[in-house]
TORKOL-4160 file (C-alpha; in steps of 0.2 Angstrom, whole numbers, padded with zeros to 4 digits, m for minus):
391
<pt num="1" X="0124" Y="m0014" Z="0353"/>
<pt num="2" X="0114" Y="m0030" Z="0347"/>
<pt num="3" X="0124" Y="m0046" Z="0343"/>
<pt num="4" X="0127" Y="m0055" Z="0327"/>
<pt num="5" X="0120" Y="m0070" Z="0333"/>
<pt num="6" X="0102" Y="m0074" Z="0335"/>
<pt num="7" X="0097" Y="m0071" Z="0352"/>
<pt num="8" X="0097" Y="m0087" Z="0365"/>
<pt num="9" X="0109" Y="m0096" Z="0354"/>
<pt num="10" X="0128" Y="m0098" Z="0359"/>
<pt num="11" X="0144" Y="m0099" Z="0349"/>
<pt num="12" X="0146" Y="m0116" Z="0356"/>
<pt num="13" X="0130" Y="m0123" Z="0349"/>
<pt num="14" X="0133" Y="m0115" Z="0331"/>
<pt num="15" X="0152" Y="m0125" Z="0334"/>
<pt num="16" X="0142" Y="m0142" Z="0340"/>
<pt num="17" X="0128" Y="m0141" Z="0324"/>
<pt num="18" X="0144" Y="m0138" Z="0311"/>
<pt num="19" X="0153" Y="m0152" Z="0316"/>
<pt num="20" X="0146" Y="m0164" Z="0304"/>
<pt num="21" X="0155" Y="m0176" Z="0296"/>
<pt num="22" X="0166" Y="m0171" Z="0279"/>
<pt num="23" X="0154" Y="m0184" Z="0268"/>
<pt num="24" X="0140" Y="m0177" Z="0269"/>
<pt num="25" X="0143" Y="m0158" Z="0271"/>
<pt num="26" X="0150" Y="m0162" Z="0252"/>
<pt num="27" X="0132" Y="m0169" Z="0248"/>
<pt num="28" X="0123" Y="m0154" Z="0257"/>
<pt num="29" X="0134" Y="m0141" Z="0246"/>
<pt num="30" X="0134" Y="m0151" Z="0229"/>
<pt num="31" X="0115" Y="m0150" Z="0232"/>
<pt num="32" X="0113" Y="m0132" Z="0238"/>
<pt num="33" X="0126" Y="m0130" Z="0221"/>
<pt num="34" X="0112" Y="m0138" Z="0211"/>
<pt num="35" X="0098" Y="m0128" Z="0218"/>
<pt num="36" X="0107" Y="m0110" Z="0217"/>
<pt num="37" X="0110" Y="m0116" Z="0198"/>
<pt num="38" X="0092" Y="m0120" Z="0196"/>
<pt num="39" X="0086" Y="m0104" Z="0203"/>
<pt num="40" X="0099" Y="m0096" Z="0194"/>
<pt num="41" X="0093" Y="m0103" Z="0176"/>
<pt num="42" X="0075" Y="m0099" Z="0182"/>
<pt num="43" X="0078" Y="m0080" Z="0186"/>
<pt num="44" X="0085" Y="m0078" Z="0169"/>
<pt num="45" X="0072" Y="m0085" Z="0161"/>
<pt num="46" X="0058" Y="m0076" Z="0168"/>
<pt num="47" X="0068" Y="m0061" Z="0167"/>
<pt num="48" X="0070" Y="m0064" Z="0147"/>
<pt num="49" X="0052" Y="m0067" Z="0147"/>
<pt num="50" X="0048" Y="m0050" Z="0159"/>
<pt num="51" X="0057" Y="m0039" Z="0145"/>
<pt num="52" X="0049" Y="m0048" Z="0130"/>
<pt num="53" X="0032" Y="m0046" Z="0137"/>
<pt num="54" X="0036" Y="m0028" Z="0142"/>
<pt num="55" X="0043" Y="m0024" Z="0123"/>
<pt num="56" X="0027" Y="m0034" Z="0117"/>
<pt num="57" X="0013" Y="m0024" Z="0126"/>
<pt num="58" X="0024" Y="m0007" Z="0122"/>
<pt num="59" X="0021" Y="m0010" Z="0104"/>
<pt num="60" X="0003" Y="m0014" Z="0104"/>
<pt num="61" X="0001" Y="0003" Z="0114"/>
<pt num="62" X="0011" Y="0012" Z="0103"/>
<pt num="63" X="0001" Y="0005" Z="0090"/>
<pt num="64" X="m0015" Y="0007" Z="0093"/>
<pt num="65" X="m0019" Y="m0011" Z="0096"/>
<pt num="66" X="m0008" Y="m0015" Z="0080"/>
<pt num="67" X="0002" Y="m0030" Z="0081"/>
<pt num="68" X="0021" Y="m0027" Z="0073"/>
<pt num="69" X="0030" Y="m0040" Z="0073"/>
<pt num="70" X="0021" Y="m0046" Z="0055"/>
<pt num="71" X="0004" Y="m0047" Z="0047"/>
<pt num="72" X="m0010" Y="m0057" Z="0051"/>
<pt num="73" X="m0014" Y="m0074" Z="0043"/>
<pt num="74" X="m0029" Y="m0066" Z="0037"/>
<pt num="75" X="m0020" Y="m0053" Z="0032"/>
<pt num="76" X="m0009" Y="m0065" Z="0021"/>
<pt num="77" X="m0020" Y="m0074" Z="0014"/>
<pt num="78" X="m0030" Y="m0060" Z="0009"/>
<pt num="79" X="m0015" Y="m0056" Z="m0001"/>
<pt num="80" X="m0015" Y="m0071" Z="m0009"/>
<pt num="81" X="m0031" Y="m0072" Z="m0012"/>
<pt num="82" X="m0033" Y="m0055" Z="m0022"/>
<pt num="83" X="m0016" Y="m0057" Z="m0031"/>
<pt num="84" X="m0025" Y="m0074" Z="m0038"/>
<pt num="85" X="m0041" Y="m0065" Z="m0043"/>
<pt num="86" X="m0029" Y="m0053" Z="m0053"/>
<pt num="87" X="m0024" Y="m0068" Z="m0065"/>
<pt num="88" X="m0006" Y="m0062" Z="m0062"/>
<pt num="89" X="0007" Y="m0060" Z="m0075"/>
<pt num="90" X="0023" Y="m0069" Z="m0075"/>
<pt num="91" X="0034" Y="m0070" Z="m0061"/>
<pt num="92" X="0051" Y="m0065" Z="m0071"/>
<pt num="93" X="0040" Y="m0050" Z="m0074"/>
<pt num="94" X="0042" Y="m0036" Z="m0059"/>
<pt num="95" X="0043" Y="m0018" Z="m0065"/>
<pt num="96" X="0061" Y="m0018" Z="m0069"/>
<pt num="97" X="0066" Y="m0005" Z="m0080"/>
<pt num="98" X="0049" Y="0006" Z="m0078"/>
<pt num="99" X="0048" Y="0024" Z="m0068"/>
<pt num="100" X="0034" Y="0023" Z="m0058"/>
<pt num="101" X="0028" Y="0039" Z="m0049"/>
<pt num="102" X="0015" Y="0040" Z="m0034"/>
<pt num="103" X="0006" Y="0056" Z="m0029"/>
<pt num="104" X="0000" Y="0056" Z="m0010"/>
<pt num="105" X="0006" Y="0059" Z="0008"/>
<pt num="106" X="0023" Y="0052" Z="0006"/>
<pt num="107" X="0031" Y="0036" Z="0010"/>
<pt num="108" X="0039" Y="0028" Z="0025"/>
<pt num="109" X="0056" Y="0021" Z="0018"/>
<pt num="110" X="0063" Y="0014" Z="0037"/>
<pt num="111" X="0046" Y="0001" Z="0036"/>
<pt num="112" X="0053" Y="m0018" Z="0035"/>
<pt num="113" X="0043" Y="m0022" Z="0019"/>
<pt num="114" X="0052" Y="m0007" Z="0008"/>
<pt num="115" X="0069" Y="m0013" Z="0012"/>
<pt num="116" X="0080" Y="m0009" Z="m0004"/>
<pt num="117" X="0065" Y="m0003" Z="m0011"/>
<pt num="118" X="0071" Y="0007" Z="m0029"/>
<pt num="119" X="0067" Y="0025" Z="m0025"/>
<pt num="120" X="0074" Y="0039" Z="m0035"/>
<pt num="121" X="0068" Y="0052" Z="m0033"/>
<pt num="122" X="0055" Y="0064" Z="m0020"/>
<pt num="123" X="0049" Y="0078" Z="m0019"/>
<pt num="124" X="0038" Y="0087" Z="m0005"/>
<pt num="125" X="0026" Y="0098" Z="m0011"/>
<pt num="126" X="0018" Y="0101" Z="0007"/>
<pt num="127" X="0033" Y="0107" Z="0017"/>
<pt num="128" X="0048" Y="0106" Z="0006"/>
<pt num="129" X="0057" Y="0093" Z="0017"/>
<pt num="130" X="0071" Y="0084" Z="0008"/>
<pt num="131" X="0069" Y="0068" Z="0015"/>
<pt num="132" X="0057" Y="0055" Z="0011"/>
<pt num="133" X="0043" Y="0054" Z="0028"/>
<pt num="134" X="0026" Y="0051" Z="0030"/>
<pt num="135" X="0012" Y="0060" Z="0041"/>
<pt num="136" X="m0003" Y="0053" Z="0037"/>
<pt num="137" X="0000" Y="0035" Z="0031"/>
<pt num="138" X="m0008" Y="0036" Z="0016"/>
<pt num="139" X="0006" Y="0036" Z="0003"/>
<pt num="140" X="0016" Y="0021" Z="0013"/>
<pt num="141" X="0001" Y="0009" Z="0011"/>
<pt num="142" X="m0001" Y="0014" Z="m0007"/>
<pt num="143" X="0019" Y="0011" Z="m0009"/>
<pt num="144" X="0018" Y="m0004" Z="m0001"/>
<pt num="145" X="0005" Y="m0012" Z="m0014"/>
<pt num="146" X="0016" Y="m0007" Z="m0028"/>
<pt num="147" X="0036" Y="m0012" Z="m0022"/>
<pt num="148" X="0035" Y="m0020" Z="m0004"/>
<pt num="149" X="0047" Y="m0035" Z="m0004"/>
<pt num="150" X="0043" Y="m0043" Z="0013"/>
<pt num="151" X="0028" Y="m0050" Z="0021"/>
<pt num="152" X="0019" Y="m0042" Z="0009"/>
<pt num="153" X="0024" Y="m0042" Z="m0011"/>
<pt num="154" X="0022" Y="m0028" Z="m0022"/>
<pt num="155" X="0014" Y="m0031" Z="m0039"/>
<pt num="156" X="0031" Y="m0021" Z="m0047"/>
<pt num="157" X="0043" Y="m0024" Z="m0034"/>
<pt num="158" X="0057" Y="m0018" Z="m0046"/>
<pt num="159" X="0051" Y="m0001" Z="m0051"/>
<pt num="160" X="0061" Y="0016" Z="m0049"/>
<pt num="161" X="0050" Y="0023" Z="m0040"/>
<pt num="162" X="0046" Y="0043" Z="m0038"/>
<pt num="163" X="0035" Y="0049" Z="m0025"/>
<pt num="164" X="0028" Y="0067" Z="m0023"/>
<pt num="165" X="0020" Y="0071" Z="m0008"/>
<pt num="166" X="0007" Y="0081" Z="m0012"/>
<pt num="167" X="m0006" Y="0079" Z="0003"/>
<pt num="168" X="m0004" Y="0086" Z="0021"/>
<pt num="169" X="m0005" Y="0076" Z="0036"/>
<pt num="170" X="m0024" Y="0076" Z="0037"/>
<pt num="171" X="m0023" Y="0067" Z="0018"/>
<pt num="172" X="m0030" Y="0083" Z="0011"/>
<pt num="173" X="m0021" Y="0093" Z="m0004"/>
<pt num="174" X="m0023" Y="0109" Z="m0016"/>
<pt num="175" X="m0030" Y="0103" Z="m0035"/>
<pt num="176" X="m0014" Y="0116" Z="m0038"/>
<pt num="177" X="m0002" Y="0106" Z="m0030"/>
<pt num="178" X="m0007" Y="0090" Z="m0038"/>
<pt num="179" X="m0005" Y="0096" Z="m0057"/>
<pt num="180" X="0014" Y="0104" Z="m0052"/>
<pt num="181" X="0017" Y="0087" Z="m0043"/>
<pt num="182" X="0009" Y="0077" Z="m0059"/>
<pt num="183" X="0022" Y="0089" Z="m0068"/>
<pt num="184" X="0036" Y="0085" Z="m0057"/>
<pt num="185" X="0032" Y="0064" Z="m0062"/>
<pt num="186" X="0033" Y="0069" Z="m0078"/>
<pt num="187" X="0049" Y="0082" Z="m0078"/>
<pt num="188" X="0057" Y="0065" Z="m0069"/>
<pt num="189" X="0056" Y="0052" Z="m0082"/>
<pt num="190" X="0039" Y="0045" Z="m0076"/>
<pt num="191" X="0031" Y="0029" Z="m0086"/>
<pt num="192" X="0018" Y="0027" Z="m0075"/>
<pt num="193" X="0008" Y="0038" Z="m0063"/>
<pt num="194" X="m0001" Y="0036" Z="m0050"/>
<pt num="195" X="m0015" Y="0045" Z="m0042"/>
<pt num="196" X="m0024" Y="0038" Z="m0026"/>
<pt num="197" X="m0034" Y="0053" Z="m0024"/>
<pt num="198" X="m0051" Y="0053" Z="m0017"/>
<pt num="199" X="m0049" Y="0036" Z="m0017"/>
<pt num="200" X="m0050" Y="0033" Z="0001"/>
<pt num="201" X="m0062" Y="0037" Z="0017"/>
<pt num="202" X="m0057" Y="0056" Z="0022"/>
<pt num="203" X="m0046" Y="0057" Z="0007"/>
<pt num="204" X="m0056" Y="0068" Z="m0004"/>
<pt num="205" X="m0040" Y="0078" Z="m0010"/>
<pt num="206" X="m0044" Y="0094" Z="m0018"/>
<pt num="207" X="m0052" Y="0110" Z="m0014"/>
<pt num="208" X="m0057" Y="0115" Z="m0035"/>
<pt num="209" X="m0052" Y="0131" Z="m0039"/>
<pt num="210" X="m0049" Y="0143" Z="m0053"/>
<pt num="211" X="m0033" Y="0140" Z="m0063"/>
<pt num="212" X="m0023" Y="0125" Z="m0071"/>
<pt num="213" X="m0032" Y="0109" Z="m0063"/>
<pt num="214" X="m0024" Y="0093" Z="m0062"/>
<pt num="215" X="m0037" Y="0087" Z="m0076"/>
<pt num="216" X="m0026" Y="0096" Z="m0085"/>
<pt num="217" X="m0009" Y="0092" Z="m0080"/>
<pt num="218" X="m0013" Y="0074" Z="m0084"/>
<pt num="219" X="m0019" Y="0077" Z="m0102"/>
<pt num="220" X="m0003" Y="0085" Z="m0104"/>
<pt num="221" X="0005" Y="0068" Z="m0097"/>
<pt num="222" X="m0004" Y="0057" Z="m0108"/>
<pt num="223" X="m0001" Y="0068" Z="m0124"/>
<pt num="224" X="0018" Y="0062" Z="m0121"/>
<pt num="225" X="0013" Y="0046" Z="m0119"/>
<pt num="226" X="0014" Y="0045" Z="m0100"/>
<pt num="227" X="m0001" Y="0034" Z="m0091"/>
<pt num="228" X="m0009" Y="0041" Z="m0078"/>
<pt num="229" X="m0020" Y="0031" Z="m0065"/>
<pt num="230" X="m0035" Y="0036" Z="m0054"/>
<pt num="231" X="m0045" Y="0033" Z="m0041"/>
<pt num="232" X="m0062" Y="0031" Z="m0046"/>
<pt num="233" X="m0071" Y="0037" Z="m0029"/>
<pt num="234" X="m0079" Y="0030" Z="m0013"/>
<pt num="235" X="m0093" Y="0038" Z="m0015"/>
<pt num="236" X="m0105" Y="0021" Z="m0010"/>
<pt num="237" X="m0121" Y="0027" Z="m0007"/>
<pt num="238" X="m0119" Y="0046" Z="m0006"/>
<pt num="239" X="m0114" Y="0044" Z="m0025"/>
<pt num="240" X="m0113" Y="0059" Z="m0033"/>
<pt num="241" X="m0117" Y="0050" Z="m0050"/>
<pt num="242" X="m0099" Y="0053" Z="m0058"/>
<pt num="243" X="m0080" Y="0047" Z="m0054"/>
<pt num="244" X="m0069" Y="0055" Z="m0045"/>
<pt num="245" X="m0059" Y="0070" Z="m0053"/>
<pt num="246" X="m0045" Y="0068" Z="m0060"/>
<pt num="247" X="m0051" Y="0051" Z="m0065"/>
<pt num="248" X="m0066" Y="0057" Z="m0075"/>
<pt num="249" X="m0054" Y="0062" Z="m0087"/>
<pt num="250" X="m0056" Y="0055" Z="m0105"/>
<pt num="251" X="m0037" Y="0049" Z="m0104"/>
<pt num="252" X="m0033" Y="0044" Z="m0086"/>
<pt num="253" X="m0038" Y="0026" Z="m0081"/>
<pt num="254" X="m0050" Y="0028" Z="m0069"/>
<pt num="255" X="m0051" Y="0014" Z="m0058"/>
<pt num="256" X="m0066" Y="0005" Z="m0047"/>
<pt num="257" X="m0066" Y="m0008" Z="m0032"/>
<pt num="258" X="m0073" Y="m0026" Z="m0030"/>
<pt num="259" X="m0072" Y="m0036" Z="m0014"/>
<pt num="260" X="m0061" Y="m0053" Z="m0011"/>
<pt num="261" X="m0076" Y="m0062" Z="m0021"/>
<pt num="262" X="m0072" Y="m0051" Z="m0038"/>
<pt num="263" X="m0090" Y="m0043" Z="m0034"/>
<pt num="264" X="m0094" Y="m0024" Z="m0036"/>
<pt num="265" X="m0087" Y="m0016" Z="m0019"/>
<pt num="266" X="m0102" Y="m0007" Z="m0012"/>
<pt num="267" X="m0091" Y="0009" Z="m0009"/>
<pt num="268" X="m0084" Y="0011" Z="m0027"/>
<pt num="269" X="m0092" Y="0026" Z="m0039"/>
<pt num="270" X="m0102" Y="0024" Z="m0051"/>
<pt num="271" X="m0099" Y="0034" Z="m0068"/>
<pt num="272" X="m0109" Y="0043" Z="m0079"/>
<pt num="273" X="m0108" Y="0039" Z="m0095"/>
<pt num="274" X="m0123" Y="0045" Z="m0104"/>
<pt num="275" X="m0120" Y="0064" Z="m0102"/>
<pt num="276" X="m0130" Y="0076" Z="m0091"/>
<pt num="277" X="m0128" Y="0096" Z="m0089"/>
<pt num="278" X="m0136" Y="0096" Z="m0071"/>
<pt num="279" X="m0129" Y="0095" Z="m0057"/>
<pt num="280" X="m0112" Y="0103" Z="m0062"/>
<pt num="281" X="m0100" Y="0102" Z="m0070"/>
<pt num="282" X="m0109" Y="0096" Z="m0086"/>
<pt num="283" X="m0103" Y="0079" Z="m0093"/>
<pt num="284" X="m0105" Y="0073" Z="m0110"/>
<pt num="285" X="m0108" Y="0057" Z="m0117"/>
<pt num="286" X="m0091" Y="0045" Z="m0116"/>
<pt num="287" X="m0088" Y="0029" Z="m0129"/>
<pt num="288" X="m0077" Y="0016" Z="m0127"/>
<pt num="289" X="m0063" Y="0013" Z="m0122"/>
<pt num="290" X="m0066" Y="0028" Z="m0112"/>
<pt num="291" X="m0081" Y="0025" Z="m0100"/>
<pt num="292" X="m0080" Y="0025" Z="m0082"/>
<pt num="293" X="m0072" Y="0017" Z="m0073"/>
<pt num="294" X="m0062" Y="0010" Z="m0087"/>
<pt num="295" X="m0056" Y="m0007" Z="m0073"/>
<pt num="296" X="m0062" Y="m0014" Z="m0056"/>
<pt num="297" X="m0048" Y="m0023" Z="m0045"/>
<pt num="298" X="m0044" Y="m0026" Z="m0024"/>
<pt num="299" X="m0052" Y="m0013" Z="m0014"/>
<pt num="300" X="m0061" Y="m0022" Z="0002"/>
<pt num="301" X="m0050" Y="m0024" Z="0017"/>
<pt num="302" X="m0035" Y="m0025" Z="0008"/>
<pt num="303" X="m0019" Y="m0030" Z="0017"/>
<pt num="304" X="m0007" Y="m0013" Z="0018"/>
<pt num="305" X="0008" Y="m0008" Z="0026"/>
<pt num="306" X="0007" Y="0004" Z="0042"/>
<pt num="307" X="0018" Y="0018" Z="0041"/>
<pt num="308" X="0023" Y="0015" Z="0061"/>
<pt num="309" X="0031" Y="m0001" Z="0054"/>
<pt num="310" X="0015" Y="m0013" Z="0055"/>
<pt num="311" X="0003" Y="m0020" Z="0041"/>
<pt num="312" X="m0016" Y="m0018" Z="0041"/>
<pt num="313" X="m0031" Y="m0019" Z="0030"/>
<pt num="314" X="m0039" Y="m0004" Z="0018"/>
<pt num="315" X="m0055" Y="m0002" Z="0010"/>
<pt num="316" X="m0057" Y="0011" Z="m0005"/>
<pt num="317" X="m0052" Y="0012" Z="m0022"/>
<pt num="318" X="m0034" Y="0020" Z="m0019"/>
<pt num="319" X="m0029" Y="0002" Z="m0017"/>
<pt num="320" X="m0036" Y="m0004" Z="m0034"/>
<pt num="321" X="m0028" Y="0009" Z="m0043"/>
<pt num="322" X="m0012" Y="0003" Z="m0038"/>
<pt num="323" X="m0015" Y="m0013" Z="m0043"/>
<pt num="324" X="m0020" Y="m0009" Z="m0062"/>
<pt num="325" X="m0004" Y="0005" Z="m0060"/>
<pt num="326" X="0005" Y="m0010" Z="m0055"/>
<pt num="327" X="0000" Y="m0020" Z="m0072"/>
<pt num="328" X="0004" Y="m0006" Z="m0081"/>
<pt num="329" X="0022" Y="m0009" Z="m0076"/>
<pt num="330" X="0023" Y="m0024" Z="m0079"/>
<pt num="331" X="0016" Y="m0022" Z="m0098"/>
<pt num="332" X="0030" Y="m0009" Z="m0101"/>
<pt num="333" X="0045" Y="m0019" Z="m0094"/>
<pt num="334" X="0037" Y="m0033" Z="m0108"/>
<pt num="335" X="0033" Y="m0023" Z="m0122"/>
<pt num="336" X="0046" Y="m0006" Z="m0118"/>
<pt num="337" X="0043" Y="0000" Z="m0135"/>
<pt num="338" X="0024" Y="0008" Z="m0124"/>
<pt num="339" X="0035" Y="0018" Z="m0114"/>
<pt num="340" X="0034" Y="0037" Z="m0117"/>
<pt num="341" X="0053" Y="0039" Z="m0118"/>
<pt num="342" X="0054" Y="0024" Z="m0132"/>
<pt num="343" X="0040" Y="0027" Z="m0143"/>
<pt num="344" X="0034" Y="0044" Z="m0151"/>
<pt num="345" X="0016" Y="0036" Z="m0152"/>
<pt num="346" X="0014" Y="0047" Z="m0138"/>
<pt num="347" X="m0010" Y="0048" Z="m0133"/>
<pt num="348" X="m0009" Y="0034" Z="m0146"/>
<pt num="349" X="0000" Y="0023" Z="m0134"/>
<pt num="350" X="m0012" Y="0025" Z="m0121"/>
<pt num="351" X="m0029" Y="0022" Z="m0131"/>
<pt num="352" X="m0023" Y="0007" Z="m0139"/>
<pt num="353" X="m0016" Y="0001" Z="m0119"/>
<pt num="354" X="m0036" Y="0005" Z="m0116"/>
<pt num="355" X="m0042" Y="m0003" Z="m0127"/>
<pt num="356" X="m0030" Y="m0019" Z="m0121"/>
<pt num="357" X="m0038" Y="m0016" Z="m0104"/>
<pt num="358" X="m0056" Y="m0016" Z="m0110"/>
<pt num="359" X="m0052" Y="m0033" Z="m0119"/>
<pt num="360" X="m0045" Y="m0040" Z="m0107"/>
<pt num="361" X="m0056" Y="m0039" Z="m0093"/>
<pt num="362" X="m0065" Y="m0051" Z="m0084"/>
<pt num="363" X="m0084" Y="m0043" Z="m0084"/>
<pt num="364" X="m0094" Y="m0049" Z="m0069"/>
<pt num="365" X="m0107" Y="m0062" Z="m0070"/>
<pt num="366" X="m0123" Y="m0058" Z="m0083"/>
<pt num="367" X="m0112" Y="m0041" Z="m0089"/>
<pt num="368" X="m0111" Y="m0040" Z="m0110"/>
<pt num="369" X="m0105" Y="m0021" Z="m0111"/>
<pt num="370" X="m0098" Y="m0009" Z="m0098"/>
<pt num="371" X="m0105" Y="m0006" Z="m0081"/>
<pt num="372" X="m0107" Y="0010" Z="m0073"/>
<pt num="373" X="m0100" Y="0003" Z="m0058"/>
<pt num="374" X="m0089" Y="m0014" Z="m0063"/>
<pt num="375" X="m0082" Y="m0004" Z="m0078"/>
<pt num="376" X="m0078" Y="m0017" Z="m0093"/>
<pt num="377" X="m0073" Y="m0029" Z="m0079"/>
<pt num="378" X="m0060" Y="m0036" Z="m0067"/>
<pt num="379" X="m0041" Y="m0033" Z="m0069"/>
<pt num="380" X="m0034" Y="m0046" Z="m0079"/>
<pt num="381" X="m0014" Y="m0044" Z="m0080"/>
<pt num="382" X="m0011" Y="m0059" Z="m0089"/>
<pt num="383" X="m0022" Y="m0057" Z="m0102"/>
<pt num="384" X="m0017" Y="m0036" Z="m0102"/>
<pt num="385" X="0000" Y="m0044" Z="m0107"/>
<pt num="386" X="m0005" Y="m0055" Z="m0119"/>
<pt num="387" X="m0017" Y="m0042" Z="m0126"/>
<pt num="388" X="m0004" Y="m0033" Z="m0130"/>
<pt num="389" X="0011" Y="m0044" Z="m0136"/>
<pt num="390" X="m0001" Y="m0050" Z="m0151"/>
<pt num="391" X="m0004" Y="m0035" Z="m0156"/>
């Protein structure tokens, strides 16, 4: 059996190199002491750094290159940037006291931004789940626009909010399904509704059959004076020389897209206004206030929240029309005696709020009358507002 002790070396030696005197064995231990704390220190510190690093590089991964931990300085400052361009209301002003309902995938309620957020009520149209969720990440972003109160502020942070999911997880949805959720807003109390449909790339929502249409679901809304907001399109240049249904309806506000600058976003639709009967479905002439698109707000890269808990940006025009459903509730938390439930002006109430809108806006540089792709102009909350509190 091998020894202990290092080969060649005897116990007397190990006794004559020990017998040092009692001074400075203290000194050698207080240093050695001083080194094993040091070392001690540094292994905690790179092991801190070791599982921060590692949680770090899990997330981007899980991600998809997405960074969670908060939004981009781009990202924030193109917030601020398109909330400017806006001409935004009053801050005491944030939704308080309006329904708002949103019609899309769903909504991810455990994302940071929607802490507290007011929601409800939901429905799932898609697979009858009774709890709020998201599989496509559609509805989150849209949500997010209108109530996040984090890194990113909603326009009405302070709305009841209704959401209807009424797209599956590929962003697609039934024409059927749409009209019973527009049904459900307004069954629910709904002031406001909100319809990002088709608004987005691979969001064209509806497979048009035969039946009630959700063109006609929200007439019936704006008949009892409930607003209802659409996506004009992103068609861009394989226009198909009208806006997006539903937002081709006479009622709905349909809503179009310009970039950070307040220019026309290339992908936004263009409406036809003058009439045609070919190519289907035939069109006839519209008049004011009811040419599309009726508005034109924030639809290039616009800062979103993710529904795995991150933020990113979004082109189309499902983001604009949060922003003018976003106004809307604002003008109704000023001036409640517009809401459908306080009023019995009922379509009166919308037209005249249209008319307010197409006053109001800011019309792009060189534009006298509505343009078939900037509408009568840029959003203008402040002066929607004021439009409508002197009248």
């Amino acid at each position: 059996m091998q020894s202990a002790d290092p080969p060649g070396e005897s116990v007397e030696s190990k006794e004559q190199f020990s017998s040092i005197p009692q001074p400075f064995q203290a000194e050698l231990a207080e240093e050695a002491s001083d080194i094993r704390t040091i070392k001690m220190i540094v292994s905690i510190t790179l092991g801190f750094t070791l599982v921060l690093a590692t949680g770090y590089l899990a997330a981007v991964v899980l991600s998809d290159g997405a960074i969670l931990l908060r939004p981009s300085q781009d990202a924030l400052e193109r917030h601020a940037t398109y909330n400017d361009l806006i001409r935004p209301a009053s801050k005491d002003l944030t939704g308080d006291g309006v329904v708002a309902c949103i019609v899309d995938s769903g909504i991810a309620v455990d994302h940071a931004d929607l802490e507290g957020i007011n929601l409800v009520g939901w429905r799932d149209f898609i697979n009858g789940n009774g709890n709020p969720y998201d599989d496509h990440g559609h509805g989150t972003s849209m949500a997010g626009l209108l109530v996040a109160n984090g890194w990113l502020k909603g326009i009405a942070k302070d709305v009841d909010l209704l959401v209807a999911k009424a797209l599956g997880e590929n962003g697609n949805g039934s024409d059927a399904i749409v009209a019973d959720a527009i049904d459900w807003c307004v069954e629910n109390g709904a002031h406001v509704i909100s319809l990002s449909l088709g608004g987005a790339p691979d969001l064209l929502p509806f497979s048009i059959g035969s039946g009630r249409t959700s063109g006609d679901a929200a007439n019936e809304a704006i008949d009892a004076g409930v607003y209802v907001v659409a996506a004009a399109g992103n068609d861009g240049e394989d226009d198909d020389g009208d806006v997006a249904h539903p937002s081709s309806e006479a009622g709905v506000i349909s809503v179009g897209g310009v970039t950070l600058k307040g220019t026309h976003w290339p992908g936004s639709s263009k409406g036809d206004n003058n009439g045609r009967l070919l190519p289907l479905p035939i069109l006839m002439p519209r008049g004011d206030p009811n040419k599309k698109p009726e508005i034109v707000a924030p639809a290039e890269a616009v800062p979103v929240l993710l529904d795995n808990g991150g933020w990113g940006m979004a082109d189309g025009t499902s983001a604009a029309t949060v922003y003018v459903t976003g106004a809307l509730c604002l003008l109704l938390q000023e001036k409640p005696s517009l809401k459908a439930d306080e009023s019995t002006g009922g379509g009166d109430n919308i037209n005249a709020v249209k008319q307010w809108l197409m006053e109001s806006a800011v019309p792009e540089s060189g534009q006298v009358t509505h343009d078939d792709y900037y509408g009568y102009g840029l959003l203008n909350v402040s002066g929607l507002i004021q439009k409508a509190t002197q009248s």
